[in-house]
N, CA, C and O atoms as a MOPAC input file, in Angstrom:
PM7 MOZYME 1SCF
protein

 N     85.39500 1    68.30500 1    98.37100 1
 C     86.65200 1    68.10600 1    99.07200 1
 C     87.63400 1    67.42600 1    98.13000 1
 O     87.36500 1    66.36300 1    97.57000 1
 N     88.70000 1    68.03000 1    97.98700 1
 C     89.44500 1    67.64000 1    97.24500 1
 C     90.64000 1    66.72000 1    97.86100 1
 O     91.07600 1    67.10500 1    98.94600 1
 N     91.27200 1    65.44900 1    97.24800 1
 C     92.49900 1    64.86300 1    97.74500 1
 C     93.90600 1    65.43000 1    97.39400 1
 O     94.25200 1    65.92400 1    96.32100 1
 N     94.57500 1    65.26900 1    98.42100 1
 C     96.37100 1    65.73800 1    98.10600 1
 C     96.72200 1    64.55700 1    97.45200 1
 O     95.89400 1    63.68600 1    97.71700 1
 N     97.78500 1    64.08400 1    96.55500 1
 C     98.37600 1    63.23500 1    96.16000 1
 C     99.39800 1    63.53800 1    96.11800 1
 O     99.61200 1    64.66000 1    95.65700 1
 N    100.23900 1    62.93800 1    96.44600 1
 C    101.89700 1    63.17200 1    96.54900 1
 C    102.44300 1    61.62400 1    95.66500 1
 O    101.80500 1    60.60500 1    95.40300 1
 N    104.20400 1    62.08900 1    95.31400 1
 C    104.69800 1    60.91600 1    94.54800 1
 C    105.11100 1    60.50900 1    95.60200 1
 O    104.96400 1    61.08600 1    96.67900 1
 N    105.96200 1    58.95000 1    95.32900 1
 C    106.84200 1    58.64400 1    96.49700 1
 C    107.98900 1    59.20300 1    96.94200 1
 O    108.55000 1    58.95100 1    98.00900 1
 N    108.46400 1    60.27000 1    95.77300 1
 C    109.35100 1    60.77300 1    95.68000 1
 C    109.71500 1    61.86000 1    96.77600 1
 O    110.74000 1    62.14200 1    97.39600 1
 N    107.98000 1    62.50700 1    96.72300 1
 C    107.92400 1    63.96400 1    97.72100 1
 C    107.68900 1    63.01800 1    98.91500 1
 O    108.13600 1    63.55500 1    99.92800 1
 N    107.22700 1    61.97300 1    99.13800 1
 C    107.17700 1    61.61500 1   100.28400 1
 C    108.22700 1    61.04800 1   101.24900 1
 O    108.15400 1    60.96000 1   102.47400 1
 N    109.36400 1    60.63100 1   100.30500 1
 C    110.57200 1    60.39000 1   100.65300 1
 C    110.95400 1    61.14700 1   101.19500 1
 O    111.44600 1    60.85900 1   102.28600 1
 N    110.94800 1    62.32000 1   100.81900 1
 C    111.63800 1    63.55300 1   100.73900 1
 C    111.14900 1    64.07300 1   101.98100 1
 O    112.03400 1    64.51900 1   102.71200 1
 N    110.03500 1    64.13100 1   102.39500 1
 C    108.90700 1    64.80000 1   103.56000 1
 C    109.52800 1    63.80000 1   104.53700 1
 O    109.66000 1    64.26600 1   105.66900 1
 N    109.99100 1    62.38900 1   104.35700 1
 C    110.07100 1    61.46000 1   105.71100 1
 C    111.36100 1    61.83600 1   105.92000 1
 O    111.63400 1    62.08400 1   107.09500 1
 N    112.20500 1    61.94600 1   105.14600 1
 C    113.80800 1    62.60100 1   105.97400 1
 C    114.02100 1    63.17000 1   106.62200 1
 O    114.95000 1    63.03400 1   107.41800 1
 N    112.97500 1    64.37800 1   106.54100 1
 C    112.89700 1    65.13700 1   107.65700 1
 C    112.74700 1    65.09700 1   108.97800 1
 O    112.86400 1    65.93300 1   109.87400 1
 N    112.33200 1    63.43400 1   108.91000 1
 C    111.89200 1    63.23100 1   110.36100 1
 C    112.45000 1    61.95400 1   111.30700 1
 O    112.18300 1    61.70900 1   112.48400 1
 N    113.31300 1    61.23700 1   110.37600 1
 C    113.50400 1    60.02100 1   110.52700 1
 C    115.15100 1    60.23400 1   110.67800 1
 O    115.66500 1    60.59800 1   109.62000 1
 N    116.18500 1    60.05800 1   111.92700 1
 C    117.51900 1    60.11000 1   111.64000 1
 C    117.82800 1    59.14300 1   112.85600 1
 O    117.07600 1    58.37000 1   113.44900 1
 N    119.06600 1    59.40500 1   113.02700 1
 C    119.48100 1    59.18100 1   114.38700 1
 C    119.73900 1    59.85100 1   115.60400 1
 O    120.52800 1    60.78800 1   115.48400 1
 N    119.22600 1    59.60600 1   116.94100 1
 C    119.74200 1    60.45500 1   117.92200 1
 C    121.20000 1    60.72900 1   118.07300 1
 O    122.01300 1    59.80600 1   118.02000 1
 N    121.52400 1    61.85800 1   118.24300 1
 C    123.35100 1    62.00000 1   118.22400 1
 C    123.23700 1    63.15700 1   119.92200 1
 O    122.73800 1    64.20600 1   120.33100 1
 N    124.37300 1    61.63200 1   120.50000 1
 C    124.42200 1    61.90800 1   121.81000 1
 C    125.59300 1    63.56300 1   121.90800 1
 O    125.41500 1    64.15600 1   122.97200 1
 N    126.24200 1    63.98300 1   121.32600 1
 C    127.02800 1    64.76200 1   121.12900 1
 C    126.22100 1    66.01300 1   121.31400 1
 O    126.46600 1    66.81200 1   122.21800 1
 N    125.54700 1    66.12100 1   120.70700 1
 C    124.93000 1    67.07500 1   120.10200 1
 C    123.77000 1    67.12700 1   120.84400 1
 O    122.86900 1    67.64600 1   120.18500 1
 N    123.41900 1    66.78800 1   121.98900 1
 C    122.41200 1    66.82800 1   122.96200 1
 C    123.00200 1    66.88500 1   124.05300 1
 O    122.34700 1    67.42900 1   124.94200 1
 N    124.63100 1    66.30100 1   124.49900 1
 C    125.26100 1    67.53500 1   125.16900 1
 C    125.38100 1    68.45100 1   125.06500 1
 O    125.08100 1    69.24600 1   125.95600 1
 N    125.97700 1    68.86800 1   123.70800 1
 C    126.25100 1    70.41500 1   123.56700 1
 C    125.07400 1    71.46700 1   124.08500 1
 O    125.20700 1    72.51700 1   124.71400 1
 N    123.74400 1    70.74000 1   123.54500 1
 C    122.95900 1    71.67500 1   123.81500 1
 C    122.31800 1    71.96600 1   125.55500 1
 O    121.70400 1    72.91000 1   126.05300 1
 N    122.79400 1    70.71400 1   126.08200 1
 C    122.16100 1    70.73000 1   127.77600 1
 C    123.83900 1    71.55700 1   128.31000 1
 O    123.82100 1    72.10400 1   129.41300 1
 N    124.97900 1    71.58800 1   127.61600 1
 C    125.67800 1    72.31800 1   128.29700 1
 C    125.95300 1    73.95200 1   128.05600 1
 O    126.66600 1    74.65700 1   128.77000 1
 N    125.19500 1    74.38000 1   126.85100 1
 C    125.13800 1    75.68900 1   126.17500 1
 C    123.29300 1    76.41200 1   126.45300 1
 O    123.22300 1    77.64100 1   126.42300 1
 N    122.80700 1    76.12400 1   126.54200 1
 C    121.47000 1    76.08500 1   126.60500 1
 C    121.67800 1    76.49300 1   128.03100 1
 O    122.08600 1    75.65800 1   128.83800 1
 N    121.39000 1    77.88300 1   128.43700 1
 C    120.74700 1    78.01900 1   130.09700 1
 C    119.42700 1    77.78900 1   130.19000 1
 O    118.73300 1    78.02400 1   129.20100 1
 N    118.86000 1    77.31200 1   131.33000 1
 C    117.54500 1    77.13700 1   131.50000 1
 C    117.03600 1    78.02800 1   132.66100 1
 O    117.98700 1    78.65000 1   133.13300 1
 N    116.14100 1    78.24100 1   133.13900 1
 C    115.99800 1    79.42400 1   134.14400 1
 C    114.35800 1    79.25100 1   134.66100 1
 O    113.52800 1    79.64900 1   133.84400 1
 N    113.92000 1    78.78000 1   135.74100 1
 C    112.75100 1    78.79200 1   135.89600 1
 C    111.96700 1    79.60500 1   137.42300 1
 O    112.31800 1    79.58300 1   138.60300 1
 N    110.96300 1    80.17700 1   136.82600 1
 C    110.47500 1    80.81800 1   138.04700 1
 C    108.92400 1    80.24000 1   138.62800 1
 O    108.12100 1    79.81900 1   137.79500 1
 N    108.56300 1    80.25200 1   140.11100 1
 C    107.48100 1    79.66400 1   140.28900 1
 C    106.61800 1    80.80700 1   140.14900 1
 O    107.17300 1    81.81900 1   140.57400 1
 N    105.25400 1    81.04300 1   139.62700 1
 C    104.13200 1    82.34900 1   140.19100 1
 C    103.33200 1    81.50100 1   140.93900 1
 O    102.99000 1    80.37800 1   140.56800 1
 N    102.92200 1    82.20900 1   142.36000 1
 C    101.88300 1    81.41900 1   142.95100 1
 C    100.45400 1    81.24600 1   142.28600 1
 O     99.68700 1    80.33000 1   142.58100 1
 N    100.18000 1    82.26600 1   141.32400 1
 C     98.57700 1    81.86800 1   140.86700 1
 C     98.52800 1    81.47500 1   139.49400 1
 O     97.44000 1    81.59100 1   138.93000 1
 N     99.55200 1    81.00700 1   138.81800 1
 C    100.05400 1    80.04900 1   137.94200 1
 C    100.05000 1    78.47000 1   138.15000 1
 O    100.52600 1    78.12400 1   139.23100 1
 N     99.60100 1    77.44200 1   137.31500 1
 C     99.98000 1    76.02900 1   137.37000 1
 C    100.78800 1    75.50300 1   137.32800 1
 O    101.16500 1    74.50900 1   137.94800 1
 N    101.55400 1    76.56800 1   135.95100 1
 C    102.97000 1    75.98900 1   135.66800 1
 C    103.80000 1    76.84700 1   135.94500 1
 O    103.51700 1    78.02700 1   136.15200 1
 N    105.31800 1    76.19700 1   135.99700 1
 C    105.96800 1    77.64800 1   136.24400 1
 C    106.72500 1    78.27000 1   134.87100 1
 O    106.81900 1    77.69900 1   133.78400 1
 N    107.29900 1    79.76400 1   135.27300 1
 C    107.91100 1    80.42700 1   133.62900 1
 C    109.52500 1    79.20100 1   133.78800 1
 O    110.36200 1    79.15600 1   134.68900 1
 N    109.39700 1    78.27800 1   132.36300 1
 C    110.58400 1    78.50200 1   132.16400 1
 C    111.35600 1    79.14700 1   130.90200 1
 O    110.98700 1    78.89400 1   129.75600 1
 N    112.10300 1    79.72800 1   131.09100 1
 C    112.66700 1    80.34400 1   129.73600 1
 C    114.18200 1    79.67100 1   129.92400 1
 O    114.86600 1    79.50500 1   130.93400 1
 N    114.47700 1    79.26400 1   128.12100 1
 C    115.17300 1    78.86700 1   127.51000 1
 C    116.37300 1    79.97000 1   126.65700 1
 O    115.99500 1    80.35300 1   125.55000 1
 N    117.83300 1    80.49300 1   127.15900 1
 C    118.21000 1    81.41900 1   126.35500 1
 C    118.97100 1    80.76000 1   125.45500 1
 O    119.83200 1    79.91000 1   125.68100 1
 N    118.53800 1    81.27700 1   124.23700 1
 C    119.51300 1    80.62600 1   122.97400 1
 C    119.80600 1    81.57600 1   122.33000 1
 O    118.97600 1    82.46200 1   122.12500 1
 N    120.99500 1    81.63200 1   121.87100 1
 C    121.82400 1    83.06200 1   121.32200 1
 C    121.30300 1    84.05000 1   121.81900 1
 O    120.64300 1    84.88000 1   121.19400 1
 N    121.68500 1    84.07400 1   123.69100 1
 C    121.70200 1    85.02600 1   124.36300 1
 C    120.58600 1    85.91500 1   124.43300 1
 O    120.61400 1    86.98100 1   125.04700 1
 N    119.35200 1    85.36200 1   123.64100 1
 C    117.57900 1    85.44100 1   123.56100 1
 C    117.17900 1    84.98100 1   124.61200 1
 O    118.04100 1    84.17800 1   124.96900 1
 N    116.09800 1    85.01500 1   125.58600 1
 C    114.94200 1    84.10500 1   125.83800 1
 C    113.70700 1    83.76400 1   125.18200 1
 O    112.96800 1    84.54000 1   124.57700 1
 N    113.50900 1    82.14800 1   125.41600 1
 C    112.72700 1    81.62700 1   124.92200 1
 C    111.82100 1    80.94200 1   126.15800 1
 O    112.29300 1    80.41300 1   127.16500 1
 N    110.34200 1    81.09200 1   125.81200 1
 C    109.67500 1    80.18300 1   126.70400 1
 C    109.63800 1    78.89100 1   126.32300 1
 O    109.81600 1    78.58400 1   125.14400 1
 N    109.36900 1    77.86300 1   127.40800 1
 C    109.99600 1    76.39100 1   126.71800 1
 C    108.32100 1    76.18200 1   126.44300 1
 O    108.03700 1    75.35700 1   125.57400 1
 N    107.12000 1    76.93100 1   127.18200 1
 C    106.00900 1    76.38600 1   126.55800 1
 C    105.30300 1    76.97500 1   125.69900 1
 O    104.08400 1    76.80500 1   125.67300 1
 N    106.07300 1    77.94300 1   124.65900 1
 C    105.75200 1    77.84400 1   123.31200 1
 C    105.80300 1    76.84600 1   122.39300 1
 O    105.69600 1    75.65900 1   122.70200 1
 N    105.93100 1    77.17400 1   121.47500 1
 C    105.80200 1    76.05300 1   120.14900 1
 C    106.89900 1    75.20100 1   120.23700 1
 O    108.03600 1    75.66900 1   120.29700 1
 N    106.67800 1    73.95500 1   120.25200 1
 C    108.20300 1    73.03100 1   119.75600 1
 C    108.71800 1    73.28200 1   118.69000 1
 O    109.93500 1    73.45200 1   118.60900 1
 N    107.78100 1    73.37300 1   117.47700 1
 C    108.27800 1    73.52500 1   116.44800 1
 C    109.08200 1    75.07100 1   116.03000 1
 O    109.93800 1    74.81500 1   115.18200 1
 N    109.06600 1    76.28700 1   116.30300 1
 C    109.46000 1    77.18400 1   116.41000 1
 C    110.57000 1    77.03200 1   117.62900 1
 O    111.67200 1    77.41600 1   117.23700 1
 N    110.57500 1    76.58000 1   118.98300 1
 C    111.97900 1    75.92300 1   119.35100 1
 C    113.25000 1    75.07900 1   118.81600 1
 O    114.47400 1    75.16000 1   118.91500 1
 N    112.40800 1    74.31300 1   118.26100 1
 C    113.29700 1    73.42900 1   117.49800 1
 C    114.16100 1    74.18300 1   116.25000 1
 O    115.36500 1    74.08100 1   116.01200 1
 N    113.00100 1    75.07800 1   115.44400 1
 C    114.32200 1    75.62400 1   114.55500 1
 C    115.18800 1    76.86100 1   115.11900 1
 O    116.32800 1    77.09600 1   114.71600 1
 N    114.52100 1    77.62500 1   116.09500 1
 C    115.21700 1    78.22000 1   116.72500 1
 C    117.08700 1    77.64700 1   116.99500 1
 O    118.14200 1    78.15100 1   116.61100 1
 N    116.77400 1    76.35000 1   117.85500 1
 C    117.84100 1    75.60600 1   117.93900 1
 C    118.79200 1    75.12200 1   116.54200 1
 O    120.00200 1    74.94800 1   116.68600 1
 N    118.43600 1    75.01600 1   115.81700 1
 C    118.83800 1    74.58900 1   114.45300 1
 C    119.28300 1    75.85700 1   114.00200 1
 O    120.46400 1    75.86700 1   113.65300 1
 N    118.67900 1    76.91300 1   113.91200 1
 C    119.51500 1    78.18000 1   112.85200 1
 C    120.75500 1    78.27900 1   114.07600 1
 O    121.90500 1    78.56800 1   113.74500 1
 N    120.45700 1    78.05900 1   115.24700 1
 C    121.65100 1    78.68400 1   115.91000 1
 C    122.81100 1    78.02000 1   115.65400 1
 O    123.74400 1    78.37200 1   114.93300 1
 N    122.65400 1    76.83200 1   116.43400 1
 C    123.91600 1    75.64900 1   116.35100 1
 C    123.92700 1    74.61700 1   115.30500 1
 O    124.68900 1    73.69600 1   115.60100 1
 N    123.43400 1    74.49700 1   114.37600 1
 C    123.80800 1    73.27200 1   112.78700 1
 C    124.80900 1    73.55100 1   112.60900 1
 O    125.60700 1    72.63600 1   112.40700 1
 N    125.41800 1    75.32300 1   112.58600 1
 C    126.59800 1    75.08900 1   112.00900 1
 C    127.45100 1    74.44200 1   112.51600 1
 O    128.13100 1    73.77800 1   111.73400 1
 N    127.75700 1    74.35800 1   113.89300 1
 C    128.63200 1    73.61200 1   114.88600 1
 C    129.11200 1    72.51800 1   114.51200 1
 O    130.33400 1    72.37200 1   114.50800 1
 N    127.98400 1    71.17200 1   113.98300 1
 C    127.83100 1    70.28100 1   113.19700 1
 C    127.33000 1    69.67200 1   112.26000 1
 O    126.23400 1    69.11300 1   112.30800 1
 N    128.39200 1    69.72600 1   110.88800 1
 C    128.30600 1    69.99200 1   110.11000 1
 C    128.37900 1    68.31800 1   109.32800 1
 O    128.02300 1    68.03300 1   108.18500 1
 N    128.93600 1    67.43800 1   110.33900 1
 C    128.76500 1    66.15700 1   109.82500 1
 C    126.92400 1    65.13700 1   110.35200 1
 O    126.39700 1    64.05200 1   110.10600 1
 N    126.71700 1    65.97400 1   110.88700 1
 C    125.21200 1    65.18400 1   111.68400 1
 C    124.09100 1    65.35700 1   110.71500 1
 O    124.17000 1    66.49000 1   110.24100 1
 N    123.20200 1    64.77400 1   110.28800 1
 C    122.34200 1    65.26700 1   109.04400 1
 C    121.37300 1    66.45300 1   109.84900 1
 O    121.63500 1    66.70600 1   111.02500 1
 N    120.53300 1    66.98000 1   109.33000 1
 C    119.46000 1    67.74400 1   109.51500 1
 C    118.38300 1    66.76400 1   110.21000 1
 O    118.10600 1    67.12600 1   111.35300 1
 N    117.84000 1    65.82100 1   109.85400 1
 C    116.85100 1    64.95500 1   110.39100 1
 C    117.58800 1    64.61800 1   111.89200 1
 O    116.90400 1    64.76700 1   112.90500 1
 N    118.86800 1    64.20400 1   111.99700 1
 C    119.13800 1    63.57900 1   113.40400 1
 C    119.10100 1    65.06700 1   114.32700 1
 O    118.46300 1    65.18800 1   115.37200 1
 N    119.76300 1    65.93100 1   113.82100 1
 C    119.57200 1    67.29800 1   114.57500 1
 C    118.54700 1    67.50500 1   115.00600 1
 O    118.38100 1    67.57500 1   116.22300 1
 N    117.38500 1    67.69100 1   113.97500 1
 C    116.04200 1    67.89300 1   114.49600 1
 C    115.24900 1    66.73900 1   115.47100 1
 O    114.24800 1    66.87000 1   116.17500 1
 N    116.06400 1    65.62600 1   115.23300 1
 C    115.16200 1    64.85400 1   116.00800 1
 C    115.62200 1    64.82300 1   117.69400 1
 O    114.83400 1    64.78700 1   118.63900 1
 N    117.06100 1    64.84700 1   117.76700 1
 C    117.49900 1    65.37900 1   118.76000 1
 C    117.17100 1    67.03700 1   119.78300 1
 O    116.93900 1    67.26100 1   120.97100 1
 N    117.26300 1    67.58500 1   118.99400 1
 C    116.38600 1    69.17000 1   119.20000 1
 C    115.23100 1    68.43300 1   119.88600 1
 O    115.42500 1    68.44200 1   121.10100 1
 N    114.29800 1    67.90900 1   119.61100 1
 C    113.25400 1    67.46900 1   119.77600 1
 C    113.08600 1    66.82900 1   120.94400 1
 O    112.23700 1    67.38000 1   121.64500 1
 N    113.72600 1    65.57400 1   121.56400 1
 C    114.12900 1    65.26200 1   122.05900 1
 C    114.39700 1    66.00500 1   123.47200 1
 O    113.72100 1    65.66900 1   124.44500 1
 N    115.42600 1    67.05800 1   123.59100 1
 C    115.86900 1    67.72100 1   124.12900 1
 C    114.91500 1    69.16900 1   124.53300 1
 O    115.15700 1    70.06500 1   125.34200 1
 N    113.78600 1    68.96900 1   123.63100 1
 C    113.01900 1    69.67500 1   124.29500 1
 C    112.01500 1    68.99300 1   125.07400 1
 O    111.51700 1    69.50400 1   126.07700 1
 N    111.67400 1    67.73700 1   124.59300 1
 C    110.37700 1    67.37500 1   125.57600 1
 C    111.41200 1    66.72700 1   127.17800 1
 O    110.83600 1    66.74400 1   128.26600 1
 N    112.32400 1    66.41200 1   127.12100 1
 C    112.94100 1    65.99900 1   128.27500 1
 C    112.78000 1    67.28700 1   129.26800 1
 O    112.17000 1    67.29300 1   130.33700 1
 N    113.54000 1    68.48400 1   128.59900 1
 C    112.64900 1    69.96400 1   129.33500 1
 C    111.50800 1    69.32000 1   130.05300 1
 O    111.50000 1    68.78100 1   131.16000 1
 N    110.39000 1    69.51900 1   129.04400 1
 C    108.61600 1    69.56900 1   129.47200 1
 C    108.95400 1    68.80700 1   130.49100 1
 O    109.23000 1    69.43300 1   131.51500 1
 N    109.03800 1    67.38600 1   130.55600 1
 C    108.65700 1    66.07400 1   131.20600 1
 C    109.84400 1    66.69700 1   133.08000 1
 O    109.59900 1    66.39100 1   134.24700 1
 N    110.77300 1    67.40300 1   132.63300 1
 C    111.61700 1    68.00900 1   133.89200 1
 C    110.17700 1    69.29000 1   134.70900 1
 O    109.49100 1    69.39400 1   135.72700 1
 N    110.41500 1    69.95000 1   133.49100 1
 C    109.52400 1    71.06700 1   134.25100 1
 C    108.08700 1    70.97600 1   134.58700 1
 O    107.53200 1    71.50600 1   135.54900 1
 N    107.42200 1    70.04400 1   133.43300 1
 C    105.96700 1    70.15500 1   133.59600 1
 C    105.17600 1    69.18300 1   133.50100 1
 O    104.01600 1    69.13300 1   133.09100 1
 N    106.16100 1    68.05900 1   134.07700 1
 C    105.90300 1    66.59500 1   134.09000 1
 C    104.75800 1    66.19400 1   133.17800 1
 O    103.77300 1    65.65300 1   133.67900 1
 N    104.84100 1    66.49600 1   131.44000 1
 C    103.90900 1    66.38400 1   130.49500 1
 C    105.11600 1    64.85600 1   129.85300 1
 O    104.80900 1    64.20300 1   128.85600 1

């Protein structure tokens, strides 16, 4: 078994990605652009919700991570002063508030 070693450099680099600020702006935009749409099935636990983003649907209980950039290729450009890390962390954000609405996770 072999070890990864990373510099501090790449690790810097790896934590930006994850570390920003929430930007309240930009988590309106998306609860006011973002339709949400949910259906009950009776022999289902949970119910379908789908998420349309650029006029797509998305299920909200697929991947976060494939949601999240979903959300990001669409609207970053919008804002162009917010870093990438606060976007994503907001994205993020804005999706588990979803879950915790729809699927009380």
């Amino acid at each position: 078994m072999t070890r990864l070693i990373i510099t501090e450099e790449d690790k810097k680099e790896v934590m930006k990605n994850y570390f920003g600020e929430f930007d309240q702006k930009f988590y309106d935009f998306l609860k006011s652009n973002i339709i949400v749409n949910s259906k009950v099935v009776d022999h289902f636990p949970k119910p379908f919700v789908l998420l349309y983003i650029d006029e797509k649907s998305r299920l909200l209980d697929s991947s976060k991570k494939s949601l999240v950039g979903k959300i990001l290729r669409t609207y970053e450009d919008k804002f162009p002063n917010v870093t990438d890390s606060s976007l994503r962390l907001t994205a993020k954000k804005f999706i588990d508030d979803l879950r915790k609405e729809y699927f009380g996770e």
